[in-house]
C-alpha positions as CSV (number, residue, x, y, z in Angstrom):
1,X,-70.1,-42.1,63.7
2,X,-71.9,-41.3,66.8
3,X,-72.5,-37.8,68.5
4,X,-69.6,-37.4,70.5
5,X,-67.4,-38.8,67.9
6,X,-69.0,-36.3,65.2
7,X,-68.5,-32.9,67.8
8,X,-65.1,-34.5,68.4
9,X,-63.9,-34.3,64.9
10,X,-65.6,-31.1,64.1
11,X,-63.9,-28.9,66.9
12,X,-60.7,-30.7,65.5
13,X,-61.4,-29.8,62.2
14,X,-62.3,-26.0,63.5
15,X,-58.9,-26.0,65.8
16,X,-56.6,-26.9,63.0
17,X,-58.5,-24.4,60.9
18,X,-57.8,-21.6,63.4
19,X,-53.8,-23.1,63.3
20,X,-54.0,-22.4,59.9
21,X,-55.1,-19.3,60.1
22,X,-53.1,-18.1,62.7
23,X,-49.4,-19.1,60.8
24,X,-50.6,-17.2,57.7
25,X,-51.4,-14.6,59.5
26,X,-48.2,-14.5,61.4
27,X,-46.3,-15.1,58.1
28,X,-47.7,-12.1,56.3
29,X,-46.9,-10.1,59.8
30,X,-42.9,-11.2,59.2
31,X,-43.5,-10.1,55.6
32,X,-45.0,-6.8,56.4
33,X,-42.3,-3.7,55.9
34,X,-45.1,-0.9,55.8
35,X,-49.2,-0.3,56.2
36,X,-51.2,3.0,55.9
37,X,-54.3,2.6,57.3
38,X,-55.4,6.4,57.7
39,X,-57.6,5.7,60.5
40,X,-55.9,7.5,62.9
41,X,-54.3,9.8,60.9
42,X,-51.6,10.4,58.0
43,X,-48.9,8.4,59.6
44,X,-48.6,5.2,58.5
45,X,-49.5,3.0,61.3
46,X,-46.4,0.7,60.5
47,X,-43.4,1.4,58.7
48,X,-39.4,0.5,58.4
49,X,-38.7,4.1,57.1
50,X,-40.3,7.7,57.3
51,X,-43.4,7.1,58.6
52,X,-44.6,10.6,57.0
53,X,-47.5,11.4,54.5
54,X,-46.1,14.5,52.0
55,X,-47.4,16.3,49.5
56,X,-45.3,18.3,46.9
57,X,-46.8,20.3,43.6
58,X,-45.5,17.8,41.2
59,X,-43.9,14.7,40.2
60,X,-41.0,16.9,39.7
61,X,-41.1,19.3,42.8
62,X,-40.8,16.6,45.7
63,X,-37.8,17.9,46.7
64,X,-40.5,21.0,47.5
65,X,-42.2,18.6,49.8
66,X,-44.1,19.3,52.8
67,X,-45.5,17.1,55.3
68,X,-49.6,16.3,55.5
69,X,-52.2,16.6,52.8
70,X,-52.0,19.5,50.4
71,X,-54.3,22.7,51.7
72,X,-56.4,23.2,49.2
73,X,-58.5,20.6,49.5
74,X,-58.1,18.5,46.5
75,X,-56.9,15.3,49.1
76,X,-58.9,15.1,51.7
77,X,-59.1,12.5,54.4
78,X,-62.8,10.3,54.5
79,X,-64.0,10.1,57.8
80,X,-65.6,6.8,57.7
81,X,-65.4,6.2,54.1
82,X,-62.3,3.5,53.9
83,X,-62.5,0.6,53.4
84,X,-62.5,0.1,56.9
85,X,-62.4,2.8,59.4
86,X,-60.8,6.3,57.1
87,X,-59.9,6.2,53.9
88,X,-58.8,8.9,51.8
89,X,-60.5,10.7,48.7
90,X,-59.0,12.6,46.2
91,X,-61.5,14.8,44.7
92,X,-59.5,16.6,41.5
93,X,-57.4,15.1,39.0
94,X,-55.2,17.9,38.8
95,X,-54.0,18.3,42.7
96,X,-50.8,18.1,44.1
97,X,-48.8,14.7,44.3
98,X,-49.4,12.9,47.0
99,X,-46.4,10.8,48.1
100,X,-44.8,8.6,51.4
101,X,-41.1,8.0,50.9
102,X,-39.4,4.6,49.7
103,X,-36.3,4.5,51.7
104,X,-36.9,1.3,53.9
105,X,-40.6,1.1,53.4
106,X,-39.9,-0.4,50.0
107,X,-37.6,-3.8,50.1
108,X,-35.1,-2.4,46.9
109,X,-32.6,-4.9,46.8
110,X,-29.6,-5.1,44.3
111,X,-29.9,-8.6,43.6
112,X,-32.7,-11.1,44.0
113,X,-35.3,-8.6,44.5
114,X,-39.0,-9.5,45.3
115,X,-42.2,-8.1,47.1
116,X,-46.0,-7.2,47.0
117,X,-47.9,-4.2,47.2
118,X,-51.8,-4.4,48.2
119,X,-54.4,-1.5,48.2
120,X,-57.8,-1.1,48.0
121,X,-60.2,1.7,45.5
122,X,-63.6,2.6,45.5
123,X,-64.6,4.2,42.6
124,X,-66.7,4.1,39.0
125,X,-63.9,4.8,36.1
126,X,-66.4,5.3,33.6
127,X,-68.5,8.2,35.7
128,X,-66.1,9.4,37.9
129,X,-62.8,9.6,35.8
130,X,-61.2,12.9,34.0
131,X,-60.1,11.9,30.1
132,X,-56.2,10.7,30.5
133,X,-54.4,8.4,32.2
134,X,-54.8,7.7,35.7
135,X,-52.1,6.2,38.2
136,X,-54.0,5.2,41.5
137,X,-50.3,3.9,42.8
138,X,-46.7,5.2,40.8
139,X,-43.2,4.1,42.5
140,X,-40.3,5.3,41.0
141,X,-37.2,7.2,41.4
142,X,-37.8,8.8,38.1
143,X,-40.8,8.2,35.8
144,X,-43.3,6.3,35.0
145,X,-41.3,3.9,31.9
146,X,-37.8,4.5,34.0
147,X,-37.2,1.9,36.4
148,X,-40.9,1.9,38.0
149,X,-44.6,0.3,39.2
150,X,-47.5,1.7,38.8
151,X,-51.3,0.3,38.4
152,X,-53.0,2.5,35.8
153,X,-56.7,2.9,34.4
154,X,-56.4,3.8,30.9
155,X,-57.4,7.0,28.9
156,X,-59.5,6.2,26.1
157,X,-61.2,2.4,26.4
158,X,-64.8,1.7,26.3
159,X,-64.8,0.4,29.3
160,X,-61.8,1.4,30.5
161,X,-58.9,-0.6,31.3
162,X,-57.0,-1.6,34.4
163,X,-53.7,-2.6,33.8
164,X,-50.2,-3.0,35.9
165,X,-46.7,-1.1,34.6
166,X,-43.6,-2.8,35.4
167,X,-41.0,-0.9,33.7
168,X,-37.3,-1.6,34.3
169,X,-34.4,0.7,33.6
170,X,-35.4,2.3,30.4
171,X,-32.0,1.1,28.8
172,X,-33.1,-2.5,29.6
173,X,-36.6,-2.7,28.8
174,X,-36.2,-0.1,25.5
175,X,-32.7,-0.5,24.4
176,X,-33.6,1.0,20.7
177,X,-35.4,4.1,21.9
178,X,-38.2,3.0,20.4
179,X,-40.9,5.8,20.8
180,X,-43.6,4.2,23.0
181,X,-46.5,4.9,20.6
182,X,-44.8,2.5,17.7
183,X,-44.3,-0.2,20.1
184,X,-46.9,-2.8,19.8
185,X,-49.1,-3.3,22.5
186,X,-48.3,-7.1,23.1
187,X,-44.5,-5.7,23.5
188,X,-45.2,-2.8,26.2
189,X,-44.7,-4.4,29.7
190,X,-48.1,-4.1,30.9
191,X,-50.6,-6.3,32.2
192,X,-54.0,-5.7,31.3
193,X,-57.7,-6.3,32.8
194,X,-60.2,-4.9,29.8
195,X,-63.0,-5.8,32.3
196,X,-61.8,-5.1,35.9
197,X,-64.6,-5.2,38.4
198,X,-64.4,-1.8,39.5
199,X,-68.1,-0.5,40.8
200,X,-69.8,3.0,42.6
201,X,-69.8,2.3,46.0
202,X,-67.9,-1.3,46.0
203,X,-64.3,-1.4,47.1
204,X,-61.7,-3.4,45.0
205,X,-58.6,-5.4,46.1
206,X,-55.5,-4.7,44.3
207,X,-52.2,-6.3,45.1
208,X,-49.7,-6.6,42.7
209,X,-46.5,-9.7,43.4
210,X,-43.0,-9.3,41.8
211,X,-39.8,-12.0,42.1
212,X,-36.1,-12.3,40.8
213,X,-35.9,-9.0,39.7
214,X,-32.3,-7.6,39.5
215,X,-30.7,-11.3,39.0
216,X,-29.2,-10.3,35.7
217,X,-31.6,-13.4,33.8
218,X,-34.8,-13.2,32.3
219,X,-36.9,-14.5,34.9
220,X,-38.4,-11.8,36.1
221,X,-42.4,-12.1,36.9
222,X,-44.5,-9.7,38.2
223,X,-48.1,-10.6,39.1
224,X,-51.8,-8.3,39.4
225,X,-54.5,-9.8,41.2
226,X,-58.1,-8.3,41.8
227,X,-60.6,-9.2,44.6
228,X,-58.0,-12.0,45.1
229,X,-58.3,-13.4,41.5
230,X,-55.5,-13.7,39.4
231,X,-55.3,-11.6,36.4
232,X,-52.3,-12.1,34.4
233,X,-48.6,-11.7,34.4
234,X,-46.0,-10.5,32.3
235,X,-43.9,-13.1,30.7
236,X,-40.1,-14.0,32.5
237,X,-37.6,-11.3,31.5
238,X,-35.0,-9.1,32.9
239,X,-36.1,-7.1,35.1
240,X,-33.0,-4.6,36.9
241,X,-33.7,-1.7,38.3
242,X,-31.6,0.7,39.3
243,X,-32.5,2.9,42.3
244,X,-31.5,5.4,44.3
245,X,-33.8,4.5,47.5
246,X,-33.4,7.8,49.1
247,X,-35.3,9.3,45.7
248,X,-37.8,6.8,45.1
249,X,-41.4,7.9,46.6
250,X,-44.4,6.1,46.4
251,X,-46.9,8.0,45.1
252,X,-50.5,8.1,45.1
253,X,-53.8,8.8,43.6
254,X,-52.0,10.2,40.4
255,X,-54.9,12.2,38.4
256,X,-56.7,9.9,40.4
257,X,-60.5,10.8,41.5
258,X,-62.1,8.6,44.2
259,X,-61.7,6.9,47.7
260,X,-58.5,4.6,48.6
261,X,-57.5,3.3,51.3
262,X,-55.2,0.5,52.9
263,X,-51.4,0.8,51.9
264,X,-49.6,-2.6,52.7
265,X,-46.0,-3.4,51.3
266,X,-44.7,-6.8,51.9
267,X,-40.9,-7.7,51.2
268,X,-41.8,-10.9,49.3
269,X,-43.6,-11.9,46.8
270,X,-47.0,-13.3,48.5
271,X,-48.3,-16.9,47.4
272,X,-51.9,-17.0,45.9
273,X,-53.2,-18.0,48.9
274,X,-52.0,-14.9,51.2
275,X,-53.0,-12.6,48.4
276,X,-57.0,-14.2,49.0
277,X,-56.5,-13.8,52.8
278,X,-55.7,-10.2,52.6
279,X,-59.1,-9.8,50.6
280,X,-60.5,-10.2,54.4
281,X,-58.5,-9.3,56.8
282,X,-57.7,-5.9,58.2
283,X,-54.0,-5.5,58.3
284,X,-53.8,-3.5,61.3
285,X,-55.1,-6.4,63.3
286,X,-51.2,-8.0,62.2
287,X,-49.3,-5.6,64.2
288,X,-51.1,-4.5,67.2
């Protein structure tokens, strides 16, 4: 192959590249229901619903809700310190919750129901962690083993673990009242990292998939990846959940301590390839 022949094929190669990158990029914009980027303040910079940041005392007081970060300091915003551009840092484990409402910015669907959630932490669990539980993300219209998501870090492990909730109606996934402690762990509905790569001063990717939930079969799936790797799943099973939209908040940084950064909510459930994409692009670049 001579010279010209070689540049030839090489800027062919690079254009189709670019193609490629340009119709995933515009497919994850069609997908894209909501995005948070905090860089130019609390308002998400995209969203189908309330575009609103509140804050409320409790889980159980967000009808007490008031707009903006809570006063007193314990969610601040990080000038700079996102991921890119802002982030925000939530300094004590016991603050106020921290919420943005699900009505439309969540794609809750009766039947056939499927999306994505991606985020992004900064933080060291072992050195920067309170003892307990901690929920960096929580949706739900009523708790956290009622009908709900969440990504958790757990309270006692040596490391500690990373895992994903998925909890449908607690009639569904429980149906014997079991108490949770009794339940083996292999039976709970949680996936779990024991050695997620979570580091002072490095930022993690976290985007939990979910699909056919609320069909009525077992063939539910919900998926966790980190850093774009995929992590595990939770074995096909019925997943309903029964919402009331207009009560379902998506909470963050629950007894959480650290920076975060980068809501996006996607109203499908993203391919493995999207979900390594979004490891390096900035989502804001999808809808201006």
């Amino acid at each position: 192959m001579n010279v010209r022949l070689s540049t030839r094929f090489l800027l062919v190669v690079f254009l189709l590249g670019a193609l490629s990158r340009t119709e995933a990029n515009e497919a994850l914009r069609k997908a894209l229901i909501f995005h948070a980027s905090f860089d130019t303040g609390l308002q998400a910079d995209f969203a189908l619903g309330e575009k609103r940041l509140f804050h409320a005392p409790a889980m159980n007081k967000r009808s007490e809700a008031k707009p903006g970060l809570p006063p007193s300091g314990e969610v601040v915003v990080a000038a700079g310190a996102g991921k890119f551009g802002n982030g925000l840092r939530f300094v004590k484990k016991k603050s106020p919750v921290v919420f943005f409402e699900a009505e439309k910015n969540f794609p809750y669907a009766t039947s056939n129901w499927s999306g994505s959630v991606s985020f992004w932490l900064s933080l060291d669990p072992e050195t920067e962690l309170e003892p307990g539980y901690t929920d960096p993300i929580q949706i739900t219209p009523r708790a956290w083993n009622d009908a709900a998501f969440f990504v958790e870090f757990g309270k006692d492990e040596k490391p500690r673990q990373f895992r994903l909730g998925v909890y449908a109606d607690f009639k569904v996934w429980n149906p014997d009242n079991r108490d949770w402690n009794s339940i083996p762990w292999p039976e709970k509905p949680l996936v779990s990292v024991e050695r997620p790569p979570f580091a002072k001063g490095k930022w993690t990717h976290i985007v939990f998939t979910f699909e056919n939930f609320n069909t009525g079969k077992p063939n539910g799936v919900p998926i966790l990846y980190l850093d774009g790797q995929r992590q595990g799943q939770l074995s096909p099973r019925v997943q309903t959940f029964t919402w009331d939209p207009a009560k379902t908040s998506i909470m963050l940084g629950l007894s959480y301590i650290g920076l975060w950064d980068e809501l996006s909510i996607f109203n499908r459930a993203l391919t493995p390839d999207e979900v390594r994409t979004l490891t390096t692009l900035r989502v804001t670049d999808l809808i201006k």
